[in-house]
N, C-alpha and C positions, 0 to 999 in steps of 0.2 A: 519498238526499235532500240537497238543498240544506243547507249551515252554511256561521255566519258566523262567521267569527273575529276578535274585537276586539283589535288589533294596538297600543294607544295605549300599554302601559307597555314603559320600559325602553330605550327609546331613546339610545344616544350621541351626543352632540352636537357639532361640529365647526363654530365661528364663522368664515369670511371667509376660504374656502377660495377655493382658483386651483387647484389638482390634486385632483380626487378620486382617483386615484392615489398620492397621497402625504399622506396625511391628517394625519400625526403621533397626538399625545395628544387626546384627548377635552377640550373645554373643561368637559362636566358630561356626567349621564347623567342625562334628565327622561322626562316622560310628555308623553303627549298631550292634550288641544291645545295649543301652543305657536309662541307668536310672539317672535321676539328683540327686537319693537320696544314690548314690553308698559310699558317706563317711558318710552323713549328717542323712542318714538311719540308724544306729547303734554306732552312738557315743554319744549315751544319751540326758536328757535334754526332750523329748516329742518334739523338736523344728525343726525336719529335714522340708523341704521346700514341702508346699501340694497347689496344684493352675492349672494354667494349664500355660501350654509351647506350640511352637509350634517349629515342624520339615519343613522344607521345600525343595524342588529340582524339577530344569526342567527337565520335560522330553522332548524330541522331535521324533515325533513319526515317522521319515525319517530312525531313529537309529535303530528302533524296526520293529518283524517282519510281513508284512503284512498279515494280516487278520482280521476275521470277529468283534471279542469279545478280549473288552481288560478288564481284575478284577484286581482290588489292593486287595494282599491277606496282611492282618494284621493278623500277628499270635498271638502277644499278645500286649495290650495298656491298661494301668493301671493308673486311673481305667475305665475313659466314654473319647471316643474319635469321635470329628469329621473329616470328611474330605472333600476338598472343595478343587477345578479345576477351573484357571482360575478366583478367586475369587466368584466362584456361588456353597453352602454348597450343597453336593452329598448323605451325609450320616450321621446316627450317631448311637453310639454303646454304649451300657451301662454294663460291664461287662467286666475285667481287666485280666485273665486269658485263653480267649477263641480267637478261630481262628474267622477271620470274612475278608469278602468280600465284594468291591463298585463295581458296573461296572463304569468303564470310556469311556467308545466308544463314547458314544455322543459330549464327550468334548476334547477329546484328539485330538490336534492339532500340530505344528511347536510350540517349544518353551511355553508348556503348564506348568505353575507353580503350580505346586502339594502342598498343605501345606493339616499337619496331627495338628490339633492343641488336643494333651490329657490333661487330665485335672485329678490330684487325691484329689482335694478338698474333704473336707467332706458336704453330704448332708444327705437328709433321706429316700432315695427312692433306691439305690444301694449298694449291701452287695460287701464286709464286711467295717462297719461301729462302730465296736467295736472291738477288737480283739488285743491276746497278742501278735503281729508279724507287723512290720513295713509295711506299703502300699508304694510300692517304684512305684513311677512314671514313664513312659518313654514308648518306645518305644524299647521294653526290650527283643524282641526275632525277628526272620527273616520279614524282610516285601518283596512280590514279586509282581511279575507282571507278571500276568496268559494271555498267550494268545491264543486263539481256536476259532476255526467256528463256526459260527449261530447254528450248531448243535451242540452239546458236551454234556457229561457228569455234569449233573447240578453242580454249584457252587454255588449256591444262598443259598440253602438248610441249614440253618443253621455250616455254616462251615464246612460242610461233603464232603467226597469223590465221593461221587454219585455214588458210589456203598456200599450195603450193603451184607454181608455174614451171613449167620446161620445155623450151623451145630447142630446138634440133632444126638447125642450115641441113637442107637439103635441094642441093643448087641454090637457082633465086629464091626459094619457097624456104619460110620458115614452118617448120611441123612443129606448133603447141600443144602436149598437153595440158591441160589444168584439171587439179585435185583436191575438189572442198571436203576438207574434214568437220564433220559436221557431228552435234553429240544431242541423241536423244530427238531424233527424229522421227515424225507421227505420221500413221497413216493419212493421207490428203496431204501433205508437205509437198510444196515443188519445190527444188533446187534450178535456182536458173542461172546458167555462167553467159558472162557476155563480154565481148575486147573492144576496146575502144581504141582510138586514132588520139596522138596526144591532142589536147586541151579541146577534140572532140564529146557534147553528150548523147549524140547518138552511135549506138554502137554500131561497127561495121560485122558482128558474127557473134549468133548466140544460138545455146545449147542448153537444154535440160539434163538432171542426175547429178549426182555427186561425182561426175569425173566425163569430161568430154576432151575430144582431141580434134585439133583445128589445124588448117594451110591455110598460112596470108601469103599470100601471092606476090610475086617480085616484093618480098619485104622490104622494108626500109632499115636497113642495118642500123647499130648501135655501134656505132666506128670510132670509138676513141674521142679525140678530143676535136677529131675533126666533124663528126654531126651523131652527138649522143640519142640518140635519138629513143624515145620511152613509150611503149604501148602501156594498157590499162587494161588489168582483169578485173572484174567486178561479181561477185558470186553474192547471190541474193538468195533469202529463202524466207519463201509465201505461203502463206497458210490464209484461206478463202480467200485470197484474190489481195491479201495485204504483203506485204514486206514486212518481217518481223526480224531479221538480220541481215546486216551486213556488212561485205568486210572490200575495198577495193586495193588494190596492188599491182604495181608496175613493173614491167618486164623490160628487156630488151632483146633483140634479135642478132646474136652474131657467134661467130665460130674463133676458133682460136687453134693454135697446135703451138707448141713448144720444141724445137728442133735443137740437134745437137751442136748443130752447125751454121742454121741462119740463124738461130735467135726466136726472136718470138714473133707470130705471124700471124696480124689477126685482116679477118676475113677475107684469107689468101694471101691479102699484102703482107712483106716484113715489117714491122712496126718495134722499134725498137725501145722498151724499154729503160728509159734511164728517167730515175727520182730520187726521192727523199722515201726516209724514216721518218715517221710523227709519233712520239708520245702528247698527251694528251694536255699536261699540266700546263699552268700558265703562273710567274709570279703573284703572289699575293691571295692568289684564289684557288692554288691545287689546283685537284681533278673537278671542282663542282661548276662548271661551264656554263654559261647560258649560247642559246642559238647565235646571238652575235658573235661570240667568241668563236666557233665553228663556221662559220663565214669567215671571218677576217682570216682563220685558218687558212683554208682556203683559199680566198682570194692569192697569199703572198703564195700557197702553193703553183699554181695558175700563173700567177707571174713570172717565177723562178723558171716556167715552163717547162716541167715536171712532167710527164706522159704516165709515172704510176707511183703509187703509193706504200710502201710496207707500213700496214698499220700494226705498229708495235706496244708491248709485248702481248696483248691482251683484246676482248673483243671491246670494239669502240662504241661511238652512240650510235645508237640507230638514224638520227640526224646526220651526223656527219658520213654515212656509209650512200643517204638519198643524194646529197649534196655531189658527190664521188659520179653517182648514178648521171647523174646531172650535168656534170664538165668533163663527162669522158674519161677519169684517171680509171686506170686501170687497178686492181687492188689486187695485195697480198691478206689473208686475213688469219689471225693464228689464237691460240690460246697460250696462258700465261705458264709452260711447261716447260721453267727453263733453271738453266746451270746447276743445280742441283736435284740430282734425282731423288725421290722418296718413295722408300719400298710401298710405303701405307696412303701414297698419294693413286695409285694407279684408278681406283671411281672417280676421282676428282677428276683426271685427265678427261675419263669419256666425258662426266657426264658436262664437262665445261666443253667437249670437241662435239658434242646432241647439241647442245646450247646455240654454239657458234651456227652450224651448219644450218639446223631446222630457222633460225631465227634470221639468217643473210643468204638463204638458200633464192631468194628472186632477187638479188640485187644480181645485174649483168657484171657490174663492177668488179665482182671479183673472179679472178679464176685461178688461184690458189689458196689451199687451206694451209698451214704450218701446223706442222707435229709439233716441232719443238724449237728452243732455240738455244746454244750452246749445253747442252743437255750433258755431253759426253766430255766436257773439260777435265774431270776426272777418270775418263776411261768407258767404254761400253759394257755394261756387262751382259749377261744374258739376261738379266731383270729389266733391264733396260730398253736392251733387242728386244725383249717380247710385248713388252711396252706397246713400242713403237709398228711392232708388227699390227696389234690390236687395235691402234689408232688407223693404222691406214689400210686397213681391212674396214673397220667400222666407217670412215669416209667415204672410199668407194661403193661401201653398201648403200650408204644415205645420197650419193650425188654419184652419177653414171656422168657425170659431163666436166667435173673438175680435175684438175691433179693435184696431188700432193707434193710436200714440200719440207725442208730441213735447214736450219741455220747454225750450220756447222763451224766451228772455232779454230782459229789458226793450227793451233796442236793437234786436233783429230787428221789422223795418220790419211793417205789419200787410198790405203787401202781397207780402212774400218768397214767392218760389216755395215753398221748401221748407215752406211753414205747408200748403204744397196736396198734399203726399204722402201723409201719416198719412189716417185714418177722423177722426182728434178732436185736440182740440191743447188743450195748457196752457202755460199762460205763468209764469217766474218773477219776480217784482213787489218789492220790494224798497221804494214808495215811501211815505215815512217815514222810512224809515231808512236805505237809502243816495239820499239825494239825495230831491227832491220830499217831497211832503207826507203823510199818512195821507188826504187828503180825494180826492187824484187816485188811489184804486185804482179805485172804483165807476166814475166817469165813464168811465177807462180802457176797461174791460168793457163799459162799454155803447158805447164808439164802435167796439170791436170787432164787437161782436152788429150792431150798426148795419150796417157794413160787410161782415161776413161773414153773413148770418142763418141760412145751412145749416151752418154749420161748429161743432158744439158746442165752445164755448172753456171751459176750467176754469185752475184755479190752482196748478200745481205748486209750489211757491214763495213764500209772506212769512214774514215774522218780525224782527225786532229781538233783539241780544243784550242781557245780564242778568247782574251779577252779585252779590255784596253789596254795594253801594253803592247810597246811598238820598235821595231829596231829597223836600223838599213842592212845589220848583218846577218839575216832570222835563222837560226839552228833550232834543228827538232829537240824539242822539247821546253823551248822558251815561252808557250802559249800565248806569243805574239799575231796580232792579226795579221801580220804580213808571213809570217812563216804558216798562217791555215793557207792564205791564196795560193803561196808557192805550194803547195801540200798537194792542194784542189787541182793546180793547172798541172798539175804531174799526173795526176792519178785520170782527170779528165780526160787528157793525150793517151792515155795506156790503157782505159778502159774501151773509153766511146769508140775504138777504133778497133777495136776485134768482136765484129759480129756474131760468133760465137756466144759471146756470154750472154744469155737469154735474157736477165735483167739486173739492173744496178740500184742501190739503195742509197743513199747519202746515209751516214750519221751524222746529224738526226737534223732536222729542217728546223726545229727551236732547242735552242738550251731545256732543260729540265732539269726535275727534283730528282736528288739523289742527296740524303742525306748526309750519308755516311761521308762524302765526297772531303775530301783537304786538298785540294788543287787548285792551284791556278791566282792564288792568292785572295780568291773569293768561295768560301766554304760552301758546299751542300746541296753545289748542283754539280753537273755534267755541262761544258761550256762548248759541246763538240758542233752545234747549232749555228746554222748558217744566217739563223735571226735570235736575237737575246730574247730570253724566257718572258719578258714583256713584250712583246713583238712590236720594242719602239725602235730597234735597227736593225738593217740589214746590213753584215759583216761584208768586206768586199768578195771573200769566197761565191757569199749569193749571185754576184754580178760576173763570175766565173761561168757558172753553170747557166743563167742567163744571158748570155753572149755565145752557148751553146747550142741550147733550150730554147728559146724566145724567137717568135717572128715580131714579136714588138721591137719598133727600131727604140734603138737607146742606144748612150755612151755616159760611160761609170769612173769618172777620174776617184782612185784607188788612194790611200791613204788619208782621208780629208783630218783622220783624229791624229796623225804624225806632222804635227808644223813643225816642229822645233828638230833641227836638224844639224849637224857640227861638221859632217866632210863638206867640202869645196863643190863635189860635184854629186849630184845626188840622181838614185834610179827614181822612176815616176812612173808608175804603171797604167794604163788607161783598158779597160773591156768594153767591146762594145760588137755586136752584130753585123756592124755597117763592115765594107772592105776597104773603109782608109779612112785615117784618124788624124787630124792636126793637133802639134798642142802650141799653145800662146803663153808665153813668160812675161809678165809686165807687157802686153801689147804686141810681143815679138815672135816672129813664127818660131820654131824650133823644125818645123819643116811637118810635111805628109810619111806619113809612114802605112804599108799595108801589111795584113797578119794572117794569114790563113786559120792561123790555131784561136784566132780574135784575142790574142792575149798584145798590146802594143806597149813596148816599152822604149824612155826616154830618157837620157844623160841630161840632169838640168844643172845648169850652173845656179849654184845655192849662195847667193848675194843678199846682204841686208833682208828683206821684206817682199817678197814674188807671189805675185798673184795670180792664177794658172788657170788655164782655160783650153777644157781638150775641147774639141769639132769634128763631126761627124756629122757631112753635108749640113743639114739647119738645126742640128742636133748638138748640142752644149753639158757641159759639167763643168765647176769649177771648185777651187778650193786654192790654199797658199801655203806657203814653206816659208820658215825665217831662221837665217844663220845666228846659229850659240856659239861660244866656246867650248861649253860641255855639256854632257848627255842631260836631257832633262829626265831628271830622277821619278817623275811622276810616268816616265814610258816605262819604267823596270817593274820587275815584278819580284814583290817580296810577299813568299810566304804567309800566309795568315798559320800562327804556331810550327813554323818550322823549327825543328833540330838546329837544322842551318841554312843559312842560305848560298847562292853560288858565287854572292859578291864578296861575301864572308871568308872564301877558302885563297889559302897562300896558293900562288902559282908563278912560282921562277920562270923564268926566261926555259926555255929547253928542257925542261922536267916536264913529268906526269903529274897531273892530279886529279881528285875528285870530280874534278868537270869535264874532263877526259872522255871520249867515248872507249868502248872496253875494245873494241876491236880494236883500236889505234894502239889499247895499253898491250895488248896479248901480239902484238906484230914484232914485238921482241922477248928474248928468250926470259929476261929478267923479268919483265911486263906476265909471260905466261904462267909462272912462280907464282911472282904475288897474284895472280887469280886464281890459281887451284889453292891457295891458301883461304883465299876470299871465299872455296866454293866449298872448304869444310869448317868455314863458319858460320855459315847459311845452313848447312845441312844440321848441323847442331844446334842452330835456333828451331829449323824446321819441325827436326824432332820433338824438342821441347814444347811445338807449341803441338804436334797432333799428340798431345796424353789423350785418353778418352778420346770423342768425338774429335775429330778431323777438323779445326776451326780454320783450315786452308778452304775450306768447302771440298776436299777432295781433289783438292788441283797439285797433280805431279810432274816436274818436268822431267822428263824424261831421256836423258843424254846418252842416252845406251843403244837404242832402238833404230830405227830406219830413218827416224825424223832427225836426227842427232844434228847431222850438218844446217838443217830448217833453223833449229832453235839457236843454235851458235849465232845463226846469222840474222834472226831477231834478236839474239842479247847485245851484236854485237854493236848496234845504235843505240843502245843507252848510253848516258855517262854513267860513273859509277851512283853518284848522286843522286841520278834519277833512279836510278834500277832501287838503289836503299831506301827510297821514297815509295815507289811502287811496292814494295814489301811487304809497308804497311798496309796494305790493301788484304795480306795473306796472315794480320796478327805479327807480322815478324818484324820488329824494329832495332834502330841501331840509337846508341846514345851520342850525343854531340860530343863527348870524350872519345866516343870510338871511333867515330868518325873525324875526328882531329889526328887522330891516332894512323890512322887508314892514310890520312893525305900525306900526313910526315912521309911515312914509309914511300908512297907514290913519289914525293918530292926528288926521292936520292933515285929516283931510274929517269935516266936520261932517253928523250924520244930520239926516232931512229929521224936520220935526215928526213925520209921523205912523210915525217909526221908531224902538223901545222902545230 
């Protein structure tokens, strides 16, 4: 019979090797999972450690159990990993999120030294090689050791179970097939498939051969988050009357279609998608997770009441995809093929899109794959298109029952070829917050729908970041927590409400690593997270979407890290599910209020020390406000190595300046001057920085073309300051003399009356 052997303790550790050959001393001896970028991955700087390591440990093969076939399963090695027995290399893998198997039987001996040497350098041939999320190294989730007879259930198979399941709704009747791939099987071998009922051990239908096909009767659907519900395939193979493998895996029963017009519709009913984005990382610990960690996930996802998931940018655990199976989210599931294309990457795409596919091909949970995800910010080319033709040719060959999918970027034109490959397309939208308004997403989508009416368009992509810093007057771009909520209730109001768009993704459900990251006045993550990278808060945005979301009754009095307050009369925001909210100041009512949009807001008189207490029927939150004379300095947010910052810049009375937004500056004649002045010295850094390789990653904007008036009116929400900041993201920076320089100049144009 098939065992697994759980191989994670004990490991030597060998940091920032060049010879596995000549290893020297151990830098530690750890367990498993383990990432060497678990501090150095999120504490800013672009400088956490990329190279390769090597793991090592004897086996001896006296310890383990006899038989035929022994596999080292790596479930995940970030990013290309070899592995090599006894000193003679056995294998190698190119792709940082996928399951993958060596055979060792040949070499496995008394005292056999195992080393796994990974490597997350950068090259040009393995994605992801560009991307706003840190490549954390290591050796980052279970590794085991499979052991089973000359006959078994294939393992080789692209990291798959060796069994595959595919149920097909036909009316009330679900039609199963199941497909054991089985390797090296003997004459007298039975293959016996059998389904079981959940948390049933006798089966309700069984079949002999490596491939039967079944109708369960008035099936019991797998319906979302209202009764997930999971059958059980079980594929056994007997030889004289014994069981010598086996492999079980769970299914579920349901249908789905994607419309261009209702949205998304599972099993018959409209079922409307609206979630979160999940990267995987967590403060302190990376990417190396253990099962609690994926639970508590979870859990706040469930909370937030979330109906689906894009699990970004890359394939996740296998744990957390049964978990999904389990409470009904619905899944997007993609490989790491993004923002910058590589001619010499295109094997890496299949064989990580083989990976994805064969390895989450029975979870119900999902029913789109993702080609790519902002793929085309520098352009499509035909390398590109044909890419992506190959991709979604090769999914459709491997899954008759999913569709495909593409996470397309603000700039990609809305008549790009590439939007015409996929079955369904989402866009990532950013307006509000980088660049343009909160009020241009809706219209967006609808001039899309206009333009395309067969093409389901959904939103892979919004959000705003967030951190403890807090104002009463929140303008985009302050990364005030009060200005993500207003962000969120904007975009909430303009999405959830046009049934059209097939599904919606938050960015992102927790902060993450990014190292490269200078934002927010807290370096080296991405703060756009509706729960901090520790998942010890939930920002008020979360109680947004959970007052949306949630049949759980609740009420969320909004600001509790905002006490210290200096106008007279202060806004108070309360979310809650319930249809009418009271709030109490020092004991006193302020009165009932009801909200259809469940967003409640309240004029509070801001007096000495108020202690606040919303109500909602037996339903309570509280927190308090106390009047200052002036702003407390710990709600502001100063730069960590700012050039400058926005407290820093002169700004007269009726002048322009750096903290300006550009549209306000270009609504007069003198304002539009000094921008096209501004925009051929951008162009001349620009140039300067693509010498050689393009270090913008290929990203052009393009002011000439169809999109011209799109882009104007995303630049035209920055301030200048921001926009000079965001630069640096493209290599292109300004010095604090030039920028002193720049505000003078803005100083002597005076704004037009009707600009604040």
């Amino acid at each position: 019979m098939r065992k697994i052997i759980n191989l994670n303790e004990d490991w030597q550790f060998y940091k920032g090797v060049s010879d596995v050959n000549a290893l020297g001393e151990a830098n530690e001896t750890l367990n498993l999972p383990h990432t060497w970028n678990a501090m150095d991955g999120h504490d800013g700087g672009n400088d956490y450690f990329r190279g390769t390591c090597v793991y090592a440990k004897t086996l001896n093969k006296s310890e383990l159990p006899q038989t035929d076939k022994y596999f080292l399963e790596i479930q995940g090695a970030n990013s290309s990993a070899d592995v090599y027995m006894n000193g003679k290399k056995l294998a190698h893998h190119d792709g940082g999120y996928s399951t993958w198997r060596v055979d060792l039987t040949d070499e496995l001996s008394e005292n056999s030294e195992l080393l796994i040497a990974v490597d997350n350098s950068p090259n040009d041939y393995v994605y992801p090689q560009m991307a706003d999320f840190t490549f954390y190294g290591g050796l980052y989730r279970d590794v085991n050791l499979i052991c089973v007879p000359a006959t078994h259930l294939d393992l080789e198979y692209y990291g798959g179970k060796g069994v595959q399941v595919t149920p097909v709704m036909n009316g009330a009747n679900a039609e199963v097939e199941v497909i054991a791939y089985v390797k090296n099987l003997t004459e007298g071998d039975e293959v016996k498939i059998c389904l079981y009922e959940r948390d049933s051990e006798e089966p309700f239908a069984t079949a002999t051969g490596e491939k039967a096909n079944f109708v369960i009767e008035n099936a019991r659907l797998w319906n979302g988050r209202k009764d997930p519900y999971l059958y059980c395939a079980e594929v056994e193979i007997y030889r004289n009357g014994e069981v010598i493998d086996s492999v079980c895996t769970r299914f579920g029963c349901r249908s789905f279609e994607i419309d261009p017009n209702r949205g998304f519709i599972l099993n018959g009913e409209e079922y409307p998608l609206r979630g979160v984005s999940r990267h995987q990382d967590r403060l302190g610990v990376g990417n190396a997770l253990t099962k609690a960690h994926h639970e508590e996930d979870i859990d706040l996802i469930m909370e937030v009441g979330a109906t689906t998931i894009r699990l970004a940018h890359y394939q996740h655990d296998q744990y957390f995809y049964d978990l999904c199976d389990e409470k009904g989210l619905v899944l997007w599931a993609e490989i790491p093929y993004i923002s910058k294309h590589m001619p010499k990457g295109r094997e890496n795409t299949i064989s990580q899109m083989k990976e994805l596919v064969v390895q989450n091909y029975n979870h119900p949970a999902i029913v789109v794959w993702g080609l790519s995800n902002e793929i085309s910010i520098g352009g499509s080319d035909e390398d590109l298109l044909e890419n992506h033709r190959i991709l979604n040719d090769l999914v459709h060959e491997m899954d008759k029952t999913r569709k495909t999918t593409i996470a397309a970027v603000s700039m990609c034109k809305m008549d790009d070829p590439y939007l015409q490959i996929p079955d369904v397309v989402s866009y990532n939208h950013y307006f509000g917050w980088y660049g343009g308004d909160t009020s241009m997403n809706g219209p967006w989508f609808d001039k899309f729908h206009e333009m395309h009416p067969t093409i389901p368009i959904g939103v892979s992509e919004y959000g705003c970041e967030a951190l403890n810093w807090h104002t009463s007057e929140p303008k985009q771009g302050d990364y005030t927590e009060e200005y993500q909520a207003y962000y969120h209730e904007e975009l909430i109001k303009q999405l959830f409400t046009r049934k059209y768009i097939w599904a919606t993704h938050v960015w992102n459900m927790f902060d993450f690593g990014a190292d490269a990251r200078a934002e927010g006045g807290e370096n080296g993550q991405n703060h756009k997270g509706l729960v901090t990278m520790d998942r010890k808060y939930k920002k008020d945005s979360f109680y947004a979407y959970k007052a949306w979301l949630s049949d759980e009754p609740f009420v969320h009095l909004c600001g509790k890290r905002y006490i210290d307050r200096v106008e007279d009369v202060t806004k108070v925001t309360v979310y809650s599910n319930q249809p009418e909210v009271e709030l109490f100041v020092n004991g006193q009512s302020l009165g009932k209020k009801t909200a259809p949009d469940h967003f409640f807001y309240f004029d509070v008189p801001n007096v000495g020390e108020s202690e606040l207490v919303a109500k909602a029927g037996e339903l309570t939150d509280s927190g308090k406000i106390r009047k200052v004379d002036e702003m407390n300095m710990d709600y502001v947010l100063v730069e960590k190595g700012a050039v400058l910052n926005w407290f820093d810049i002169d700004t007269p009375a009726g002048k322009f300046s750096l903290n300006d937004k550009i549209s306000d500056i270009m609504s007069c004649w003198r304002g539009k001057i000094w921008f096209v002045k501004l925009g051929l010295k951008l162009k001349k850094k620009m140039n300067a920085s693509k010498k050689g390789e393009k270090k913008s990653g290929g990203f052009d904007v393009d002011l000439k073309g169809g999109n011209a008036s799109d882009m104007m009116g995303m630049l035209g929400g920055f301030s200048v300051l921001r926009l000079s900041s965001m630069m640096g993201m493209m290599n292109i920076s300004f010095t604090k003399e030039e920028l002193l320089k720049m505000n003078k100049q803005l100083n002597r144009i005076r704004k037009p009356k009707n600009v604040k």
